[in-house]
N, C-alpha and C positions, 0 to 999 in steps of 0.2 A: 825612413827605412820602409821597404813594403811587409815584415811583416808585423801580427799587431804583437808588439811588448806587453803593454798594462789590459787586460781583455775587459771590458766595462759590465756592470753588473746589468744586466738587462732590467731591472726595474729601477734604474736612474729616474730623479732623482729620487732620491730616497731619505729627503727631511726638504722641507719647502714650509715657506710663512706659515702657507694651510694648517700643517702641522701642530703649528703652536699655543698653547693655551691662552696666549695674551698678546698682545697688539705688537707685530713686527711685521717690518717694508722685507726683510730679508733673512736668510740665514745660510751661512755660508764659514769658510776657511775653519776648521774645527781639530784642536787636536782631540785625539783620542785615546785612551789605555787601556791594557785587557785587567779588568780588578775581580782576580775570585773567576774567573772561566767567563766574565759577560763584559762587553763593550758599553764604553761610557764615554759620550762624545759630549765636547765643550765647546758649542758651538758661538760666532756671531753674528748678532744680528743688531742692522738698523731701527732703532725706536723711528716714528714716524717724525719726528723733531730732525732726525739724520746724526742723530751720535748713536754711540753702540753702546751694545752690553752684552755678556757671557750665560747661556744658556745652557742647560746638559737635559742630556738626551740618554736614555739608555737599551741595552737589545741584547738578546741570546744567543744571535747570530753571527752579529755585524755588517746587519743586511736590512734588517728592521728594525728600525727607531721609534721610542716612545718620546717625549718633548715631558718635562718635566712641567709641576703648575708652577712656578715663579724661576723666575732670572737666580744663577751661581753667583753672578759676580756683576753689581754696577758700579757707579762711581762712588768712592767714597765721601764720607762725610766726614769725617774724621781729621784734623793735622796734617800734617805733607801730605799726608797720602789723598786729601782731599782737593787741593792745590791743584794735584797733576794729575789727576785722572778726573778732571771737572770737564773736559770735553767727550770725553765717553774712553772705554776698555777694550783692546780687538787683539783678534789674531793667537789665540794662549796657543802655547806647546805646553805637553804634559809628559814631564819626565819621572821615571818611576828609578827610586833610588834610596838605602836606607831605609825599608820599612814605609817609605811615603811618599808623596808622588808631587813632586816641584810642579809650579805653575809659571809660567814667564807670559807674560802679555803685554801690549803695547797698550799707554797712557798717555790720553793728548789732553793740552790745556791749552790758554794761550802762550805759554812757555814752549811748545812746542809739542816733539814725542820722545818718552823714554820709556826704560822698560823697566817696571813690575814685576815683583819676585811673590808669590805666594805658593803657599802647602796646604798639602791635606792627607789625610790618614782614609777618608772612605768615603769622600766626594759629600759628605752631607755638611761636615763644619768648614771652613776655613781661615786661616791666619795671612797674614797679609805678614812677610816679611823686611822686605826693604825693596828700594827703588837702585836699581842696580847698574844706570848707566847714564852719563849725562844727558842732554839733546841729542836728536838726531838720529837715531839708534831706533831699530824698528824688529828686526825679525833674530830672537834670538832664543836658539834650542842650547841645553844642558845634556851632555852623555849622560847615561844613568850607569856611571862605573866612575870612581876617582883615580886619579895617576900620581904615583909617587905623594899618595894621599893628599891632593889637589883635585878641588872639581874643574872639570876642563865645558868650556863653551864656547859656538859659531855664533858670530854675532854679524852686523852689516851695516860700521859707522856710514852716514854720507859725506865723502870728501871729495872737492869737485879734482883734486890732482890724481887722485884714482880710485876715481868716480866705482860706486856701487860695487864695492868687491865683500870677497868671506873673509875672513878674521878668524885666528883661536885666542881667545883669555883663559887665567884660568885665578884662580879662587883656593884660600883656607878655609872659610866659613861660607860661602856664597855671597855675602855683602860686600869684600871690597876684593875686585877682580882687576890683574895687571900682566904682567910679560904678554905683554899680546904682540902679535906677527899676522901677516899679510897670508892666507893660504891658497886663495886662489880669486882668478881677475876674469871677467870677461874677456874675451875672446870677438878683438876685429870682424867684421862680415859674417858676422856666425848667428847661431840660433837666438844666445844668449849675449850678443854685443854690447846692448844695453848697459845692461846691471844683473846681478846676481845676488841670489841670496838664501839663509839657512830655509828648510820648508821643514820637513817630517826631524822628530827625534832619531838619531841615528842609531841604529841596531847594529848588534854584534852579528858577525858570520863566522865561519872558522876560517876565511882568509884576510878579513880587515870590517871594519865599520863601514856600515853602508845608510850614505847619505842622499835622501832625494832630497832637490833644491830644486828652487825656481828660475830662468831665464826670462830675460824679456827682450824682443825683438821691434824696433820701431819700423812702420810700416807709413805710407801716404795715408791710410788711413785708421792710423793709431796705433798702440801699441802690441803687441802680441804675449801672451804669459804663456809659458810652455814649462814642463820639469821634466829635470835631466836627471842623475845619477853620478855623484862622487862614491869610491874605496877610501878612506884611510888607514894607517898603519894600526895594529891592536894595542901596540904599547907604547906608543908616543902619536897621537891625534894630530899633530902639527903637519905629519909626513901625509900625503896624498899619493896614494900608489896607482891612483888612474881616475880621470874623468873619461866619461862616454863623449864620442864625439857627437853623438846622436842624444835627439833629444827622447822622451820614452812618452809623452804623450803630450795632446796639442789642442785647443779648442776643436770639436768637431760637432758635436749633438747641439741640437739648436740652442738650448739652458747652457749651454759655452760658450758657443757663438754671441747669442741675444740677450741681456739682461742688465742687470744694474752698470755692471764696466764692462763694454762687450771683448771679446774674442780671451778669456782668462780660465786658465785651472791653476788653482795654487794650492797647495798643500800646508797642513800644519799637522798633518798625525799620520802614521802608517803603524801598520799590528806584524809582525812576523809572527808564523804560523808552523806549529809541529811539522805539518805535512811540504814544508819547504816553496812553501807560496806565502808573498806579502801580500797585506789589503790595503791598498792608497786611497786615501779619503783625499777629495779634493772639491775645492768651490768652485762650482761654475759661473762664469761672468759675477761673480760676487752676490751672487743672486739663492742659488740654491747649494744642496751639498747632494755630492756622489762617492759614488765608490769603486775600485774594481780590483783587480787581482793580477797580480806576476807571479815569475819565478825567480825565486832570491839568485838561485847560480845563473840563470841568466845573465841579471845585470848585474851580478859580480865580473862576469865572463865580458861585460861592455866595455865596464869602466877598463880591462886590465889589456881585453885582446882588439879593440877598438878605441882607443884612448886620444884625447887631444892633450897639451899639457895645461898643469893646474894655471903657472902663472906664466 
């Protein structure tokens, strides 16, 4: 599209290694939540060993980050939870919900990856809940709203008969999740052909849930990560009332283009804003974290008056 959707914050990046009190090759894909009027990002980053761990960062803006002195979240030492997070922790979404704000993050061992369920009340303690998904299973955001007193969540099994698509589950307790369905598939020749999958926690609008997700596009020379924009329905999550056919932002600045994975922005947190602008945090080439800002009716107005279908 020529014109620019997500406008970038001009002092990108805006958290990098440098930043950090303690030895990190990167920092990158970060969810984020607004706790009390200030932004608190959960960011990761590679140890120089090449496994990861969860760091948080905080700021008055959402523009300037402070880097915490010690890591949130490493690998456990503990029981199961030691087992499967012995390869390192990546990628958290932070969903705020109940008085408390859900963690979901991806944990690799030689078992493979599955996904990590923890809580916290005000980002300083945390409780580790349960491991909430077989193998395989990588990027998975929680609504911070329940349905028909059910927690509802986008997850993204890998199955090679159809390959890298979005999924809804949903949950009594959050430990054991089931009725899951298919909600939307890549799309042939398209931006996001690839595979697809959950990025930001999905926020409420007054016309549907508004989802940014990731695409990936494979190219002669590699892959391309781009995020696009799903609507779903407010009172049933399942229903998808438009995908943008258009993607909403693309590697461009060099910290996109050049770095740990090159040509990648990918998302794991977005803040909806009084003043009717989003702020999309996203990792560049896997390397650093940026930010920038929409207009929510905007790309409400994407998914619904410029729509490709979900499946």
């Amino acid at each position: 599209m020529s014109r620019e959707i997500v406008k970038r914050y001009q002092g990108n990046p805006i958290l990098t290694a440098d930043d950090v009190p303690y030895p990190v090759a990167t920092v990158h894909n970060a969810g984020v939540a607004k706790v009390d009027g200030r932004y608190v990002m959960l960011f990761r980053s590679h140890r120089t060993n090449g496994r990861s761990i969860l760091g948080l960062a905080d700021s008055d803006d959402g523009f300037t980050f402070t880097a915490r002195p010690e890591p949130f979240i490493v690998p456990s030492t503990d029981g199961v939870f030691a087992e499967y997070e012995a390869f390192g922790v990546e990628d958290a979404r932070i969903c705020p919900i109940d008085g408390e704000y859900l963690i979901t993050y991806s944990a690799y061992s030689r078992h493979g990856v599955r996904i990590g369920l923890a809580k916290t009340r005000d980002f300083v303690t945390l409780e580790r809940v349960a491991l909430i998904s077989p193998a395989d299973m990588r990027n998975v955001v929680i609504f911070p709203q329940k349905f028909d007193g059910r927690y509802a969540r986008l997850d993204r099994p890998h199955s090679e008969i159809c390959p890298w698509s979005i999924w809804i589950s949903y949950s009594p307790d959050l430990i054991h999740w089931g009725d899951a369905r298919i909600v939307m598939r890549p799309v042939q020749y398209h931006w996001d052909e690839m595979k697809i999958g959950p990025g930001a926690t999905p926020f409420r609008t007054p016309r549907g849930w508004l989802h940014i997700y990731h695409g990936v596009f494979p190219t002669m020379d590699g892959s391309v990560y781009r995020l696009g924009v799903a609507l779903h329905d407010l009172s049933d999550p399942a229903t998808i009332l438009g995908v943008s056919d258009h993607w909403i932002l693309q590697p461009e600045d060099p910290w996109e283009v050049t770095g740990y994975v090159h040509n990648v922005v990918f998302t794991c947190g977005a803040i909806p804003e009084d003043d009717g602008t989003v702020k999309i945090y996203w990792g560049g080439a896997d390397k650093v974290m940026c930010v920038g800002t929409a207009s929510i009716d905007e790309l409400v107005d994407l998914c619904i008056k410029d729509a490709r279908p979900a499946l």
